[in-house]
C-alpha positions as a printed NumPy array, in Angstrom:
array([[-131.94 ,   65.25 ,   49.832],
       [-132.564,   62.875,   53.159],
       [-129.262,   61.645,   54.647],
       [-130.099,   57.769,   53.814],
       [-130.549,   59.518,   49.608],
       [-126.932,   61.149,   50.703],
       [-125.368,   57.891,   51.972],
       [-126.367,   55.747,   48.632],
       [-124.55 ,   58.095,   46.746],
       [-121.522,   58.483,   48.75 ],
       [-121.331,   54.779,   49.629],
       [-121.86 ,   53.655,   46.346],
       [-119.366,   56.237,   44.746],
       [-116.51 ,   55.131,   46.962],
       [-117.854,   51.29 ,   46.944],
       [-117.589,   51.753,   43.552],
       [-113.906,   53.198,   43.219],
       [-112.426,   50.221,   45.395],
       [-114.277,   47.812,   43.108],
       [-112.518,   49.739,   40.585],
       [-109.178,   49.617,   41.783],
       [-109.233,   46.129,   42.441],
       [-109.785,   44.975,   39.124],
       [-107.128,   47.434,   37.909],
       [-104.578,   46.141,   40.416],
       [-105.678,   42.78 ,   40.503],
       [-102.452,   39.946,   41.439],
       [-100.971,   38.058,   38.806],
       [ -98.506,   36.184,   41.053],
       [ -98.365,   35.136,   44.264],
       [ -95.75 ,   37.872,   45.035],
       [ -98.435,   40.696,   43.993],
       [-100.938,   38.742,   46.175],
       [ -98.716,   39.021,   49.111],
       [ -96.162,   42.155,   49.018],
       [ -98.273,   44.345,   46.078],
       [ -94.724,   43.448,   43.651],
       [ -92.653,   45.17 ,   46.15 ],
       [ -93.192,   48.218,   44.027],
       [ -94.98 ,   50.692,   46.156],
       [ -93.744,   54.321,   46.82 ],
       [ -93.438,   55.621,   50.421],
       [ -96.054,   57.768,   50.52 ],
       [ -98.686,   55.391,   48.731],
       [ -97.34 ,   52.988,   50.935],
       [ -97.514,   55.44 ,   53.903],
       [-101.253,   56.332,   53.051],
       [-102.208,   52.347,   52.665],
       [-100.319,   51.945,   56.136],
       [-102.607,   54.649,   57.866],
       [-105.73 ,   53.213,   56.26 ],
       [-104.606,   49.684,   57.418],
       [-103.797,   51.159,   61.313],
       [-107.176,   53.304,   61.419],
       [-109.57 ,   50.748,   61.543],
       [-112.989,   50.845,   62.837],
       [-111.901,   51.215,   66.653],
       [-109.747,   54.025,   65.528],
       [-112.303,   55.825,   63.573],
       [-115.744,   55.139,   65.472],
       [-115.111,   53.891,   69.055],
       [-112.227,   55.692,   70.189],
       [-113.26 ,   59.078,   70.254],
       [-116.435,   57.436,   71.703],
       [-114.777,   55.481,   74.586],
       [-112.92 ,   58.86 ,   75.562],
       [-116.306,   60.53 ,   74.814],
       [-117.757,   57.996,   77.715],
       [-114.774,   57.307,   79.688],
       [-112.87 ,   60.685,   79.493],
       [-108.786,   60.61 ,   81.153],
       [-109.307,   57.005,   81.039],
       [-110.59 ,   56.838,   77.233],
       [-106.878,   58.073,   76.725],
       [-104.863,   54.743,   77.447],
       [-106.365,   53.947,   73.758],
       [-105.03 ,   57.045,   72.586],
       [-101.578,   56.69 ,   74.279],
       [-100.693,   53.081,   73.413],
       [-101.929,   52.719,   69.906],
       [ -99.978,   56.221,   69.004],
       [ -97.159,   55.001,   70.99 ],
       [ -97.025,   51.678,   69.701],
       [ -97.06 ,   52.643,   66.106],
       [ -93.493,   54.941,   66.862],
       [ -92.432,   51.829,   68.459],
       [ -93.143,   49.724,   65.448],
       [ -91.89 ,   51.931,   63.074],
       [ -88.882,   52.706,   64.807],
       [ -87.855,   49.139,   66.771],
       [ -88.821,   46.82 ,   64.792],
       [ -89.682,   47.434,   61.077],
       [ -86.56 ,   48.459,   59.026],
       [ -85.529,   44.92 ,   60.838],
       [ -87.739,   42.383,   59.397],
       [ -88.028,   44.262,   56.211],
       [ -84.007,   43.479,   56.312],
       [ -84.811,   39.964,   57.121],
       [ -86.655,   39.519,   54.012],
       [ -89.938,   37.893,   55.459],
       [ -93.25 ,   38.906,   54.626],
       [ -95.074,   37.469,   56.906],
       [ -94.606,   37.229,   61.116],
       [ -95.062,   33.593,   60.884],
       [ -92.443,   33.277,   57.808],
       [ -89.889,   35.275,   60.596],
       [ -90.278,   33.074,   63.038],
       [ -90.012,   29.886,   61.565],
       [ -86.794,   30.873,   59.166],
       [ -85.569,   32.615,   62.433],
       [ -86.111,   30.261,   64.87 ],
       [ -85.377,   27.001,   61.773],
       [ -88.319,   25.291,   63.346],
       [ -91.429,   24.094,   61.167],
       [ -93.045,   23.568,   64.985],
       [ -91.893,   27.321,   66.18 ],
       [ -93.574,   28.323,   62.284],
       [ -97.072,   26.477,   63.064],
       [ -97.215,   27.997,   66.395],
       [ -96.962,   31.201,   64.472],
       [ -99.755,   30.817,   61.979],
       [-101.859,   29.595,   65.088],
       [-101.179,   32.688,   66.762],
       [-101.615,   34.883,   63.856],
       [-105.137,   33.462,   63.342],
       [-105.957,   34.09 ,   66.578],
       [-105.204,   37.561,   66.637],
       [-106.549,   38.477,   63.451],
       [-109.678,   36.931,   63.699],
       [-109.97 ,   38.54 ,   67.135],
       [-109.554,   41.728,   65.551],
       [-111.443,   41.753,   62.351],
       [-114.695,   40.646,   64.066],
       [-114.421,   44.518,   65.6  ],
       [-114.073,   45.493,   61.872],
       [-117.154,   43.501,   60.88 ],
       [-119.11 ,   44.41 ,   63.832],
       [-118.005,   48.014,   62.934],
       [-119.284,   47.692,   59.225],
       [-122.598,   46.108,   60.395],
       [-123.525,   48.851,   63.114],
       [-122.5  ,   51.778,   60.302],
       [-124.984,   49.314,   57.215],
       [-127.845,   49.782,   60.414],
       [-127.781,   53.07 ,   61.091],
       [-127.677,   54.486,   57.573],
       [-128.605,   51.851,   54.879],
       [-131.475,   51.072,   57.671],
       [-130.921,   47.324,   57.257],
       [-130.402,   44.793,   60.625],
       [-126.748,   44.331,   62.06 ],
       [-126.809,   41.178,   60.66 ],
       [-127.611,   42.315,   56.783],
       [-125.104,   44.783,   57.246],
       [-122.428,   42.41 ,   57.787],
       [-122.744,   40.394,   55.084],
       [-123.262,   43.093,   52.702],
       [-119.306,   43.921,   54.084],
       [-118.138,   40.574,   53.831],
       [-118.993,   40.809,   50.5  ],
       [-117.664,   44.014,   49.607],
       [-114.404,   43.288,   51.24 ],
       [-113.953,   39.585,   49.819],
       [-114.497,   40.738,   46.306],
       [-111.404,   43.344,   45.984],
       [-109.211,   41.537,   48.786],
       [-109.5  ,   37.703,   47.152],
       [-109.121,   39.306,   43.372],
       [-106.652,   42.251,   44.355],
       [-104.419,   40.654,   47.144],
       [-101.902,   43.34 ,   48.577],
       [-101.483,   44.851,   45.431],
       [-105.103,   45.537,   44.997],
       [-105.889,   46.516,   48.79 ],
       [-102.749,   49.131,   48.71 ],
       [-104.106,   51.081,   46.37 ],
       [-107.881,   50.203,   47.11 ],
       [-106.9  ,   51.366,   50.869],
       [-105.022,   55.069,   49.538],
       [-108.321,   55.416,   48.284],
       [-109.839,   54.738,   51.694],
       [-107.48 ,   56.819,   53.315],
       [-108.774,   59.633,   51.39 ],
       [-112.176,   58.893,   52.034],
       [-111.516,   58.37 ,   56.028],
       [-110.339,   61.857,   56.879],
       [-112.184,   63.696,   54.722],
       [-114.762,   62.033,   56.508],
       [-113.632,   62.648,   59.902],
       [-112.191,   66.142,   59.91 ],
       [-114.827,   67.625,   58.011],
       [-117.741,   67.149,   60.573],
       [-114.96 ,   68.148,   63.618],
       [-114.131,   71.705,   61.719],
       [-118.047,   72.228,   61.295],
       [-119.112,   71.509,   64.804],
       [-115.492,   73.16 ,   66.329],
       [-116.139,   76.443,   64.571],
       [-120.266,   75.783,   65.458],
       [-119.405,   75.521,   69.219],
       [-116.027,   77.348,   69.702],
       [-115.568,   79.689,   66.511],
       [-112.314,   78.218,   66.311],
       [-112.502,   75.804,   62.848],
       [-109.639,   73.892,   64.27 ],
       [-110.75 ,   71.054,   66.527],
       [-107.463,   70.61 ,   68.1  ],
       [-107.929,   74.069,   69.44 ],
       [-111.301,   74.346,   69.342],
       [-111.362,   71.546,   72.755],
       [-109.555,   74.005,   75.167],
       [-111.263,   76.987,   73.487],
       [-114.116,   79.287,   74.876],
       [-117.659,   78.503,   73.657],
       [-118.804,   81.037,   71.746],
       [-122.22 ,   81.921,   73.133],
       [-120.423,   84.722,   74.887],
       [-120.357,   83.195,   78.313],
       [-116.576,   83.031,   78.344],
       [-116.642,   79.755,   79.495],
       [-114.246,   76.881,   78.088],
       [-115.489,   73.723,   77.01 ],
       [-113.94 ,   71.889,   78.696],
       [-115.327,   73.28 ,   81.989],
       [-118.52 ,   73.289,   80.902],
       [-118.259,   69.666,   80.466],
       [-116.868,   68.888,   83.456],
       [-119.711,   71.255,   84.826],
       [-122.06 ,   68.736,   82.917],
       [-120.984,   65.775,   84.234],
       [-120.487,   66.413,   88.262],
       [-124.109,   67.696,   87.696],
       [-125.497,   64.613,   86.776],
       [-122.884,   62.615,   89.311],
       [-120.741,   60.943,   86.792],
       [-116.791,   62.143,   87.492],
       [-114.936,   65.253,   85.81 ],
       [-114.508,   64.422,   82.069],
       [-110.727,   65.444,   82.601],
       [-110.748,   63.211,   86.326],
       [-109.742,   59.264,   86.126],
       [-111.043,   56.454,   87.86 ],
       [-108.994,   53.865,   86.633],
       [-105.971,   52.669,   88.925],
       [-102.192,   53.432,   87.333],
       [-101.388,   50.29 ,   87.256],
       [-104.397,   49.585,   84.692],
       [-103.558,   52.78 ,   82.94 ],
       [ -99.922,   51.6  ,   82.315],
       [-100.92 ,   48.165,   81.708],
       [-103.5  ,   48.392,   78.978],
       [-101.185,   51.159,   77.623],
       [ -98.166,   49.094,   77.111],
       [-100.254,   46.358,   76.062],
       [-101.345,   48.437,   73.172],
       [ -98.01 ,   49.83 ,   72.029],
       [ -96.577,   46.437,   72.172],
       [ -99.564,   44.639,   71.075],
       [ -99.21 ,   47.389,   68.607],
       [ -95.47 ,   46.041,   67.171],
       [ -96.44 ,   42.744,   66.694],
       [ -99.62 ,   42.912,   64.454],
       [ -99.248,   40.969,   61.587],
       [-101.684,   42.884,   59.194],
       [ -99.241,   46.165,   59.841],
       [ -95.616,   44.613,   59.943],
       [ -96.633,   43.352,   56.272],
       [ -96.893,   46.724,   54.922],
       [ -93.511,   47.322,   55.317],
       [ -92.385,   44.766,   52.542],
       [ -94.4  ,   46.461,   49.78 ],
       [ -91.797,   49.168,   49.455],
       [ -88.614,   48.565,   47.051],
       [ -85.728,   49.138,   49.887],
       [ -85.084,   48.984,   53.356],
       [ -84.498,   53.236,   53.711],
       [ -88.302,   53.415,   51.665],
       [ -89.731,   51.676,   54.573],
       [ -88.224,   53.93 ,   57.099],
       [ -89.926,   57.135,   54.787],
       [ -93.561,   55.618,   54.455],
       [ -93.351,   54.861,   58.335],
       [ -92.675,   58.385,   58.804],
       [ -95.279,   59.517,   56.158],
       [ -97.799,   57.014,   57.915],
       [ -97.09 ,   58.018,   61.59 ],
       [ -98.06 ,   61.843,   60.26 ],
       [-101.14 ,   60.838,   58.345],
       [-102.622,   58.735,   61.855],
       [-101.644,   61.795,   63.255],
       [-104.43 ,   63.906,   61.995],
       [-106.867,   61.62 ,   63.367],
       [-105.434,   60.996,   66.836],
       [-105.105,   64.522,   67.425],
       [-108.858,   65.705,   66.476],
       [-110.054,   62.172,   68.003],
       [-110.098,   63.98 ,   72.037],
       [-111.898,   67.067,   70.723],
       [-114.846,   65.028,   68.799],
       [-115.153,   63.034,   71.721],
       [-116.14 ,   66.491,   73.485],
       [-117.877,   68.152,   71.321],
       [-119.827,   64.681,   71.044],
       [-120.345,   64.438,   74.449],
       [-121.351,   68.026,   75.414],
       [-123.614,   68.089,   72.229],
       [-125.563,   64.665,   73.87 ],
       [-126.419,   65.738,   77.75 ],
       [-127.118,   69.658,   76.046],
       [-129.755,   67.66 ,   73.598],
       [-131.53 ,   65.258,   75.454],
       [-130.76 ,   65.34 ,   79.493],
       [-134.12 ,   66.176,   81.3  ],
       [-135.579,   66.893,   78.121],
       [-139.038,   65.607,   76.992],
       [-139.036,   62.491,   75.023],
       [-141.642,   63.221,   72.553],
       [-139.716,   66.208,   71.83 ],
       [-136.803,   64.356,   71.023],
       [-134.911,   65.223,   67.564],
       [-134.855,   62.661,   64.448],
       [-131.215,   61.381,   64.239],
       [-133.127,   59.488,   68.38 ],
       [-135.481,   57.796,   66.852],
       [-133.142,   56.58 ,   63.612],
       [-130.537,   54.965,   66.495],
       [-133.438,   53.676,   68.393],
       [-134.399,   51.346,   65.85 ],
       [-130.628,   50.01 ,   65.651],
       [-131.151,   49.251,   68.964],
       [-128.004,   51.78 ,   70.393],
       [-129.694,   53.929,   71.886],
       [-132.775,   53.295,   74.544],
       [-134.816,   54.884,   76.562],
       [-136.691,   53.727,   79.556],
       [-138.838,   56.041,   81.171],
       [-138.521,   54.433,   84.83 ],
       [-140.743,   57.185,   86.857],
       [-143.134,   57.793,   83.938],
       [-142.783,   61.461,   83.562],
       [-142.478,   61.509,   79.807],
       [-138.749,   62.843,   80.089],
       [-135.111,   61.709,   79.669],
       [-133.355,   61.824,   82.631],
       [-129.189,   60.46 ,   82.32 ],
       [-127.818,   60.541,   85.46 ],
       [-125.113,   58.224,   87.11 ],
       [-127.385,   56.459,   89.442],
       [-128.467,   52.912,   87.765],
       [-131.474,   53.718,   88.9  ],
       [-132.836,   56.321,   87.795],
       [-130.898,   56.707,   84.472],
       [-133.36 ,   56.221,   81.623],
       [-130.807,   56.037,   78.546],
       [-128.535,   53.467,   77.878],
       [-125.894,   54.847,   74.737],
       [-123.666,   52.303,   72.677],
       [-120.495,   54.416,   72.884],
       [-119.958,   53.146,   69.261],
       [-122.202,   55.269,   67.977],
       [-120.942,   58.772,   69.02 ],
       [-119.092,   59.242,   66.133],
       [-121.493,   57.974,   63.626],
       [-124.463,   60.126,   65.609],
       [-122.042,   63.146,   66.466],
       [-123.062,   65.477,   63.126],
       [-126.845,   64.52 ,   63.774],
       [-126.818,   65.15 ,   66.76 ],
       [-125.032,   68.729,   66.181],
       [-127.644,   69.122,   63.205],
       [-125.18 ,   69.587,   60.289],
       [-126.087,   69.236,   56.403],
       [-127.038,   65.436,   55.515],
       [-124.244,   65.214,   53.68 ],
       [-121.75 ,   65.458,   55.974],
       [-124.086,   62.947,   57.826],
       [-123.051,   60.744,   55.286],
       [-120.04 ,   61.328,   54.494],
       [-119.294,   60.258,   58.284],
       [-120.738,   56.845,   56.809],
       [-118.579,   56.391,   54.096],
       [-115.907,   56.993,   55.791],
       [-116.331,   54.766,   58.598],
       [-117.045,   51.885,   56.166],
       [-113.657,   53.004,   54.659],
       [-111.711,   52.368,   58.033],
       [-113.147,   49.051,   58.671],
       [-112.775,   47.498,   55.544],
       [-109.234,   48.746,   54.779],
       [-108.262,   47.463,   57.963],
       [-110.437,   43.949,   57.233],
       [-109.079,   43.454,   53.922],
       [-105.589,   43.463,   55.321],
       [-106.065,   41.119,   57.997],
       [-107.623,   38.694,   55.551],
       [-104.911,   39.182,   53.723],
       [-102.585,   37.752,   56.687],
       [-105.105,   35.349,   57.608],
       [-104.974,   33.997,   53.498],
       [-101.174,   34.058,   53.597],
       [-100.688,   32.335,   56.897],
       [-102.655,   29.849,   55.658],
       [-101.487,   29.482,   51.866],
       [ -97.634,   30.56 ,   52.186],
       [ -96.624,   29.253,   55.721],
       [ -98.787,   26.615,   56.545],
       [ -99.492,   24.746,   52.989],
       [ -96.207,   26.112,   51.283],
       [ -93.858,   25.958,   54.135],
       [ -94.973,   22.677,   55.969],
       [ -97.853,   20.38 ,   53.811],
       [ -96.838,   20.54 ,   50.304],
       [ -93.437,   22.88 ,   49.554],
       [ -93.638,   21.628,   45.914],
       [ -97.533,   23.351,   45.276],
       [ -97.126,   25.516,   41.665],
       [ -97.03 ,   29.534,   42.08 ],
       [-100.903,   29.141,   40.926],
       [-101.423,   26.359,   43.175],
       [-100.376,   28.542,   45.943],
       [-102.437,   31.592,   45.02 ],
       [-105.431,   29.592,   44.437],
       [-105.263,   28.521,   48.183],
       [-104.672,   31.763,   49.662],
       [-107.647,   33.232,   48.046],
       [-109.359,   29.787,   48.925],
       [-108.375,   30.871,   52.372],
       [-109.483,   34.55 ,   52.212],
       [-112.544,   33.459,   51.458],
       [-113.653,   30.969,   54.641],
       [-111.59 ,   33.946,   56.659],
       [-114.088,   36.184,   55.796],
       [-117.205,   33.726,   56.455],
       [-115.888,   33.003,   59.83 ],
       [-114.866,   36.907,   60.471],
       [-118.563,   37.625,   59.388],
       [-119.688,   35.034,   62.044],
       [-117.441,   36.795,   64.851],
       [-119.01 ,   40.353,   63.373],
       [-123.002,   38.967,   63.487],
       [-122.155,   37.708,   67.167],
       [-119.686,   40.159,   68.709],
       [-117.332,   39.759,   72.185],
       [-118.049,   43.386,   73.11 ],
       [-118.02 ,   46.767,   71.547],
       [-115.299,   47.559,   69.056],
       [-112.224,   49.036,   70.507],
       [-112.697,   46.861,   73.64 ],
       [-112.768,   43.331,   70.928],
       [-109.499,   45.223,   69.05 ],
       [-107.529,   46.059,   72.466],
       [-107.533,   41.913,   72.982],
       [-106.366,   41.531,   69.786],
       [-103.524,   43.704,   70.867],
       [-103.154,   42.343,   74.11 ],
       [-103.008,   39.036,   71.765],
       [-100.413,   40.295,   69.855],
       [ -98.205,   41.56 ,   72.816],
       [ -98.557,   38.362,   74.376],
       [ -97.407,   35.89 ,   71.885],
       [ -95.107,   38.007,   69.229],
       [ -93.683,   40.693,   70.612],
       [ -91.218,   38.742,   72.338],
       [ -90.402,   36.16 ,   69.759],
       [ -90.143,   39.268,   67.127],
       [ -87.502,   41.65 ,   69.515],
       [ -85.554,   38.282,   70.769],
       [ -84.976,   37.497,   67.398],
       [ -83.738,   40.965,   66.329],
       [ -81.763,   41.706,   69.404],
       [ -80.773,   38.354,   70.41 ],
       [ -78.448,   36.508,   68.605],
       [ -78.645,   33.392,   70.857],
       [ -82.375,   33.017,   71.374],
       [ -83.116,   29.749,   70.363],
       [ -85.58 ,   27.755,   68.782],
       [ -87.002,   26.035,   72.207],
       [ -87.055,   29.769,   73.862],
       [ -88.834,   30.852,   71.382],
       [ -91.919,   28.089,   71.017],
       [ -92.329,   27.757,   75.032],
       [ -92.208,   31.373,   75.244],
       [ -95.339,   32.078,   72.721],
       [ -97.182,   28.69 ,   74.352],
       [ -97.093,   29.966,   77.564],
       [ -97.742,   33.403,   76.94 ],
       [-101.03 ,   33.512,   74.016],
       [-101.959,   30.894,   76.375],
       [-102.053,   32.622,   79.605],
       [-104.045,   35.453,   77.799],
       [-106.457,   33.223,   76.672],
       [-107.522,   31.805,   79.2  ],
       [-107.336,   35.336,   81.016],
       [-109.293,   36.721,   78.538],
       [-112.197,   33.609,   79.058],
       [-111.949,   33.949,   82.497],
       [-112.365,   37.796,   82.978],
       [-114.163,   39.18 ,   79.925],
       [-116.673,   36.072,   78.709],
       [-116.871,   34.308,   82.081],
       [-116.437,   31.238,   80.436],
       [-115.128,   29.991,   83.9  ],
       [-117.835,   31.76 ,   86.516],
       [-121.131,   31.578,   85.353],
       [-121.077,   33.394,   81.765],
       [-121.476,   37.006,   80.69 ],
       [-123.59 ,   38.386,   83.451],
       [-120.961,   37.485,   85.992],
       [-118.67 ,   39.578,   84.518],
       [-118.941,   42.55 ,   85.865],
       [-118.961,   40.816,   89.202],
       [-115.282,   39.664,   88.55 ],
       [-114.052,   42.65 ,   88.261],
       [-112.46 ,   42.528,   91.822],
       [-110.979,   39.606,   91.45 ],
       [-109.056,   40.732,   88.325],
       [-105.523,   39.671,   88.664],
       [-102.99 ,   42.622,   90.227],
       [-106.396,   44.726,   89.427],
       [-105.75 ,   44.605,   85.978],
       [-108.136,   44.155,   83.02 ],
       [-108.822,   42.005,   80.088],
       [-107.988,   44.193,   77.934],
       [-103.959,   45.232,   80.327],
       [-103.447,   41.593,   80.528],
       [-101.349,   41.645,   77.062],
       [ -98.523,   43.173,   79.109],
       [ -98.474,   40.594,   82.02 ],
       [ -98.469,   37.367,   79.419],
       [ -95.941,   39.602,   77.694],
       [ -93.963,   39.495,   80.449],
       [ -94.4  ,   36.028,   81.295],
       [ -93.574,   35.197,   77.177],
       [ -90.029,   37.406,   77.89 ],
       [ -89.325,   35.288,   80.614],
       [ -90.137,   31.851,   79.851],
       [ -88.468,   32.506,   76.715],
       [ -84.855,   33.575,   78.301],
       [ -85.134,   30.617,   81.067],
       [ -85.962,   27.782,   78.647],
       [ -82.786,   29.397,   76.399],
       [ -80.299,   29.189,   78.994],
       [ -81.038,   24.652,   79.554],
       [ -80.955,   24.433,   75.505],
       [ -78.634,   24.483,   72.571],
       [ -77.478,   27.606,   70.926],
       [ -79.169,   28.244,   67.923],
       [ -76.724,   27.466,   64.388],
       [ -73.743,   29.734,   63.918],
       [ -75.531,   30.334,   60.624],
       [ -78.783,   32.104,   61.95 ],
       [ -76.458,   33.442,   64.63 ],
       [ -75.017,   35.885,   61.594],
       [ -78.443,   36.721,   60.449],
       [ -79.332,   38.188,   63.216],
       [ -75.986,   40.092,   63.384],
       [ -76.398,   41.1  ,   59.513],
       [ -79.718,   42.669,   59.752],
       [ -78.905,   44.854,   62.664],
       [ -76.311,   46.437,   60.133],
       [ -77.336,   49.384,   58.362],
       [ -77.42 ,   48.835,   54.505],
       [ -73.788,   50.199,   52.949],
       [ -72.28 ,   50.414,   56.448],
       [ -69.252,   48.363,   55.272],
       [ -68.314,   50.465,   52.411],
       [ -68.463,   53.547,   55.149],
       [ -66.184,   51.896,   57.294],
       [ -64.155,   50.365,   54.722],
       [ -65.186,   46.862,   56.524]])
């Protein structure tokens, strides 16, 4: 069977099983809708957590940014890994102790400020809309590729998809719709990695296989060869950086903290029956992302070294299937600039005839390795899996900011339980109309549009969510000028420096680059606003009033562990 005969089946098995589970699990009350019931077991829970973390930059354009970008691809790898310990560790047994479901709920019961709760939801629709247009984008490119439709089609055929079991199912119906998808995911991605690591390497684990020797009895390690492969054709070593430290650390931090205050994760948490369940499904989560992260460096090579074997000085016309396929997506083009019929990709601008989407080195990697169709597929399905279990739950936050802290908490406090769910899947559904838009007409390529939705994050909640923990006298004031200033300041950084809203529009970009601000970029900024947030926060504090004795012992009692009196005989 053909690979597009391969991917209806597989798509429309596992489209089929989340329909499925949606109307099995669908919400009957507005605490379903929101928290699943509350009822989840850790390692469900842990398995809807990884789905919900692996979204489409995780699954399809990390590995390919590393692929591209090689020691500097890893700041991806470092901070979203990092942040997710951080998360799991700092901040989540915390605010499941609080009680609050949502970030925005936290902050205004935390900070007893209906103004410190709008600026919240305003900041939570920001960064999830930021990030699910790299889930929609994601979902599009995957629908163009293998379904053979436009981008466009593609999209909408998600939206769809996604609005049908995240409107009807809530949380309780995109938990178990996304263990599903966690399944499907890394099946999907380990199974192509052991093929081509034991094709290239003999060694079946990919982990290994990357610092192995290639098996074609030259006794050379891949890794080598690759670097071999690239000072040949004057782009740097593969294992060599180019980007300064302070970019490196920068976008890093701004991932793990970005990271820590993403609403669509810190929600999971609450779906679990007790505090010490959370604790267990963040540990059961943090070793499912695990098996992903760890084989993402090693499909990144294999990808990679597979691409400049295949088609570097190679004729065109002689040019394998899977190059024609990504041509018509658009991905992938050639441009035969001295007319000799071949591919030559090379550093030099100008005379490098292919221009590669790094999205697509996942999604092309098994082609272009020449493995059954079905594992073609399967790569499909599984992509679609990490981009709409990560969508769904962002809609989900985007619904319940709307519905639960803006219309329950502020406009009408008296709306009925139905009244309530009504709106939040009244709001799921113009989330996902506009997150379509955002997918059809995309900022950038995917993990680049998800690292500012981090650097988003980092910027406006991280330091609102820690004060609050750690802080007993962090007021209300601190708090509001604090997350102003500092989703603010990345705003406008990101408008400036990524969209040159300010200088002359996309094209002069690139051109801005020097004048990026302590040299670092769009997508680092996240840890200077985050900064900025910190300090603003803790200067505006110290000219204000104290916040009520009342919330004053909240913040002491959470910090408690749960039957630490009866230990202590307190």
């Amino acid at each position: 069977m053909s690979v597009q005969t391969w991917t209806y089946i597989l798509v429309g098995i596992t489209f089929s099983l989340y329909i499925g589970i949606a109307i099995w699990s669908r919400a009957g009350s507005t605490k379903e809708f929101y928290v699943a019931g509350g009822g989840v077991s850790p390692l469900a829970n842990g398995m809807a957590t990884a789905a919900d973390w692996m979204s489409a930059a995780s699954f399809i354009s990390m590995a390919g940014i590393i692929s591209f970008a090689g020691y500097d691809g890893s700041v991806y790898l470092m901070g979203w890994t990092g942040g997710y310990v951080l998360l799991a560790l700092l901040l989540a047994p915390y605010l499941r102790k609080f009680g609050k479901f949502t970030v925005p709920d936290f902050i205004g019961d935390r900070y007893y400020s209906k103004t410190a709760r709008m600026v919240a939801v305003f900041c939570a629709l920001i960064v999830s809309f930021t990030y699910v247009a790299g889930q929609m984008q994601g979902v599009g490119l995957v629908f163009s590729r293998f379904l053979e439709v436009d981008m466009d089609t593609g999209v909408v055929i998600g939206m769809v998809i996604v609005l049908f079991y995240a409107v009807l199912g809530g949380m309780k119906g995109i938990t178990y719709t996304q263990v599903a998808q966690y399944c499907v995911l890394i099946f999907a991605f380990m199974v192509p990695a052991i093929f081509i690591s034991f094709q290239m390497t003999g060694n079946p684990i990919p982990q290994l296989g990357m610092g192995a020797t290639l098996n074609d009895g030259s006794g050379v390690f891949l890794m080598d060869k690759l670097d071999g492969l690239s000072t040949e054709l004057g782009f740097d070593e593969y294992t060599s950086g180019s980007k300064s430290m302070i970019d490196v650390f920068a976008i890093t931090l701004a991932l793990m903290v970005g990271t820590a205050g993403l609403p669509h994760v810190i929600v999971r948490f609450f779906t679990v029956k007790r505090v010490k369940d959370a604790r267990k499904s963040a540990g059961w989560a943090l070793l499912l992302i695990a098996i992903l992260y760890t084989a993402a460096p090693a499909v990144s090579v294999f990808a990679r070294t597979n691409l400049i074997d295949t088609v570097n000085n190679k004729p065109y016309a002689d040019m394998p299937e899977w190059f024609s396929k990504w041509e018509i997506t658009g991905l992938i083009k050639f441009d035969d600039k001295n007319g000799d019929g071949k591919i030559q990709y090379v550093a030099d601008k100008n005379i490098n005839e292919l221009d590669v989407n790094r999205d697509i080195m996942v999604l092309a990697n098994p082609e272009i390795a020449d493995l059954p169709a079905w594992v073609i597929a399967l790569v499909a399905a599984g992509s679609l899996a990490a981009a709409l279990s990560t969508a769904a739950g962002l809609l989900l936050v985007i619904s319940a900011s709307v519905s639960h802290d803006l219309i329950k908490k502020v406009i009408n406090p008296n709306i009925s339980e139905k009244g309530e769910l009504w709106a939040a899947r009244g709001a799921a559904t113009v989330a996902v109309v506009i997150a379509g838009y955002f997918g059809i007409n995309p900022p950038g390529f995917v993990a680049a549009v998800v690292a500012l939705a981090f650097g988003l994050a980092a910027a406006s909640f991280f330091p609102a969510i820690v004060l609050g923990i750690f802080y007993k006298k962090m007021n209300k004031e601190g708090a509001i000028a604090g997350m102003v200033i500092g989703i603010s300041l990345m705003l406008f950084y990101m408008l400036k420096f990524k969209f040159g809203i300010f200088d002359g529009g996309k094209e002069a970009v690139e051109g801005l680059k020097a004048s990026w601000w302590f040299g670092i970029s769009p997508e680092g900024f996240g840890s200077v606003a985050m900064l900025v947030n910190f300090i603003v926060s803790i200067v505006i504090m110290k000219f204000t009033p104290e916040p009520p004795e009342n919330v004053q012992r909240i913040v002491e009692d959470i910090r408690i562990p749960s039957g630490a009196g009866e230990a202590t005989g307190h």
